[in-house]
N, C-alpha and C positions, 0 to 999 in steps of 0.2 A: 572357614574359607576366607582368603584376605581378598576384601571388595576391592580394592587397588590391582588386584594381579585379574580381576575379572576382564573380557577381550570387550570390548564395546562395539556396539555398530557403526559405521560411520555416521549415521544420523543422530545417535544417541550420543557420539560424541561431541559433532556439532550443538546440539543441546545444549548439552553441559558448556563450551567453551561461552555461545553464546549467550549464556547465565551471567557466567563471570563477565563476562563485556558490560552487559548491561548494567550489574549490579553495582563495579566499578565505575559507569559511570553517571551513577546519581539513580538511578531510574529502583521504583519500588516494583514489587513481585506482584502479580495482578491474578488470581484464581478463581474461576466462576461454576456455574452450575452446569452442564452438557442440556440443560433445559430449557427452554422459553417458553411461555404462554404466544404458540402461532401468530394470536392476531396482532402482538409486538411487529412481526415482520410483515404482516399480510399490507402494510400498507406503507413498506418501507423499500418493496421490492426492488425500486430503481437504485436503489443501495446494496444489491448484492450480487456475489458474479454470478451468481447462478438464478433463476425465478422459481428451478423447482426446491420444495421444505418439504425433507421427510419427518411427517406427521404421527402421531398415536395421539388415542384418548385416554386421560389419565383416568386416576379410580373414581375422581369426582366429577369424572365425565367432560371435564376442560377438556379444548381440544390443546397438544404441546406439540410444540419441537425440538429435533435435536437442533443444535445449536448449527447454522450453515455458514455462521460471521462472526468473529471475534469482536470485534470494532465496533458493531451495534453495542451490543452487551458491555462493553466497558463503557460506553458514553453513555449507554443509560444509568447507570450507577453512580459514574461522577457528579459529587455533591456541588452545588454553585448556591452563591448567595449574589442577587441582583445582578447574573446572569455572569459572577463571577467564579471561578475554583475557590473555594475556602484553604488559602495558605497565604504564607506571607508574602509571596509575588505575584499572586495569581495562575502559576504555572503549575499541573499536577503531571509528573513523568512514568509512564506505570510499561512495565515489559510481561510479556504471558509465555508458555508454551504449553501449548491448548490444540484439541482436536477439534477439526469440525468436518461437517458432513455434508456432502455436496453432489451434485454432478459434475466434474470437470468438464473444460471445453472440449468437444471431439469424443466425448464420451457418451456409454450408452447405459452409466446405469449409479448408481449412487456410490462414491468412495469414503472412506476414513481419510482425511487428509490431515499430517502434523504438520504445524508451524507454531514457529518463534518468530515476536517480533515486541515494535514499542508503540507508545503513543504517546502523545504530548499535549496536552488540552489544558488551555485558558487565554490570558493575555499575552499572546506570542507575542514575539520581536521578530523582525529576521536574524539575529542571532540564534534562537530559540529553531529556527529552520535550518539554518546552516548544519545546528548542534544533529541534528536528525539527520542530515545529506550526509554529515560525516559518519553517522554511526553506522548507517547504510554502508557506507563503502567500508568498513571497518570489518561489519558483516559480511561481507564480500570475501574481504580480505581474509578471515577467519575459515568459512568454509573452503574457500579455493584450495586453501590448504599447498600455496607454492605458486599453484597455477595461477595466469594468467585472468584479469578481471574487469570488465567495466559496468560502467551506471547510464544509462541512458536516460536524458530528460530530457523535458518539453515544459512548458509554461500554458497550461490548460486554460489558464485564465486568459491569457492572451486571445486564445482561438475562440474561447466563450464570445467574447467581444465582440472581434470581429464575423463572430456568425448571428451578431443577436438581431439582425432582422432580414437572415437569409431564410426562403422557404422551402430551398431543400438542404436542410441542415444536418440530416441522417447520412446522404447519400455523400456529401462532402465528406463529413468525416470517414465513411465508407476508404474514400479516395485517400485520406490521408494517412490511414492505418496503414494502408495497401501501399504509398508512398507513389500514388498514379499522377502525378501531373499532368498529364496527356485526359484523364478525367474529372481533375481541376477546371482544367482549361476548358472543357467542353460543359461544364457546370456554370461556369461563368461564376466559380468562387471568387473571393476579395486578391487582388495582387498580391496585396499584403503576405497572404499565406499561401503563396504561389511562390515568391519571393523568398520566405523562410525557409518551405522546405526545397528550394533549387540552390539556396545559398549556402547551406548546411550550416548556418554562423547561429550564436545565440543572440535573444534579444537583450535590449540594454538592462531587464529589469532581473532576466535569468542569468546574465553573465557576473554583475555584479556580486551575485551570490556565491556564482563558483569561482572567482578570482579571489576570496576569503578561504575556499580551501586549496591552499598552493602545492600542500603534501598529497593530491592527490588528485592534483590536474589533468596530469595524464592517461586517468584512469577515466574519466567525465567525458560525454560526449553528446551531441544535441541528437535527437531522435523524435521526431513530431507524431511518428507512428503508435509510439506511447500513450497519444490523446486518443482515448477511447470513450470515455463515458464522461461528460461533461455533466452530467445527471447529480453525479458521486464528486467529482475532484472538482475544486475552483480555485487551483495556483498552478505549483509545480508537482509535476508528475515525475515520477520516475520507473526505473525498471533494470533490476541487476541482471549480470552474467556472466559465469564462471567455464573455464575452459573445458570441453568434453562433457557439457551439458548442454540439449540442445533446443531448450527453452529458457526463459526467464524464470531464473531462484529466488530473486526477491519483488516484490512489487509496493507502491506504496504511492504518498502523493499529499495533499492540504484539502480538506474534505470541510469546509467550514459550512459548505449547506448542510450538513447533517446536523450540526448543530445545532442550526436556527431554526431545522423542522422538529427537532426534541425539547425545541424552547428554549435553548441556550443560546440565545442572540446575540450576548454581546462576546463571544468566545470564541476563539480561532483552535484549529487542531489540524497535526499533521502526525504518517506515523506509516509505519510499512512492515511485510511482513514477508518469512523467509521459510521458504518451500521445505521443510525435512527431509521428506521422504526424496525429494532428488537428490540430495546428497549423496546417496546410496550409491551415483556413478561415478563417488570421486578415484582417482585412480589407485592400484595397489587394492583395493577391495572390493 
């Protein structure tokens, strides 16, 4: 049987195309175990989307997990010397497409979730972030498959800021997710971020970034909704979407507190990743 004439899934296609994206551009192939030793996550949890880890005891009575995060697992691997990547710039690019196991949100019970996606860990630049926002929308651009695309961001680290010595820090963001300004306003949040999201404009340090991708301006859009877990992301946030999907396909963002709490202090990392299994609604399949 000729493997070329075989029919492929949309998802499995998507795979594949985004292999080649990635591979073409610079990023090495990244493969791990479906396993962890639990107490890796048991104290990592504000780093994952979900809190519940499907558990088993191994034969030597460890307790494991199946894997519920890609992103942990690779940055615990990555090798650093005095808190750098060992390569010649300090930058390591690694791309996966890996299963993990989870409860989604709204969900009632554990799924197999595929995604493909990258990550980029050591001495970032902001070019080194750009290089990522584009690959995102690249990725976008690949599954959309014709349709219609955009990237929604926000600057996390902005709102970190200005919330860091707000005491109801929870319930703001509540309100920003939700895009309530009428619950702003009654929180007695900062102007500042009353301001942002009434203005729909980016800030000087977000726009700066997206005015370096000009091929794909139009596709970019400010979105404060996106800040969710300040816990996890400390820059820019983002969050893709494709036409006749009717949630977010990819998600991603600059996660450099994970670093510092794996020990890797002097490291910066950003990296995002792309839902498979939605792919499934692209149109014609």
């Amino acid at each position: 049987m000729n493997l070329l004439n075989l029919k492929l899934r949309p998802e499995e296609r998507a795979a594949l195309n985004l292999r080649n994206l990635y591979e073409a551009c610079g990023y090495s192939f990244y493969r791990m175990s479906r396993f962890e030793e639990y107490d890796f996550y048991a104290d990592k949890k504000d780093f994952l989307t979900s809190k519940r880890i499907l558990t088993f005891t191994d034969i030597n009575g460890k307790l494991m997990a199946l894997r519920p995060d890609v992103t942990l697992s690779i940055i615990k691997h990555v090798r650093l010397q005095d808190g750098q990547v060992k390569n010649s710039d300090g930058v390591q690019k690694f791309y996966y497409d890996e299963k993990v196991y989870r409860v989604p949100k709204n969900a009632d019970s554990f799924r197999e979730i595929s995604q493909a996606g990258v990550e980029c860990v050591g001495r970032l630049s902001d070019e080194n972030i750009c290089e990522v926002l584009e690959l995102a929308l690249k990725s976008l651009e690949t599954v959309a498959d014709g349709r219609n695309f955009v990237l929604d961001i926000a600057n996390a680290g902005l709102i970190a800021e200005l919330l860091d010595e707000s005491k109801n820090k929870s319930e703001i963001l509540k309100c920003i997710a939700a895009k309530n300004i009428h619950g702003l306003k009654t929180l007695n949040a900062p102007e500042k971020i009353i301001n942002l999201l009434e203005s729909g404009e980016f800030d000087e340090e977000t726009a700066k970034i997206i005015n370096s991708l000009k091929n794909y301006k139009d596709k970019i859009k400010i979105d404060y909704s996106a800040v969710s877990n300040l816990n996890y992301y400390n820059g820019l946030v983002f969050r893709g979407f494709i036409e006749g999907v009717p949630e977010s396909i990819l998600s991603g963002g600059q996660y450099d507190g994970l670093l510092k709490l794996m020990g890797k202090k002097n490291s910066r990392a950003v990296g995002f990743a792309v839902y498979l299994d939605l792919v499934r609604s692209e149109k014609n399949d």
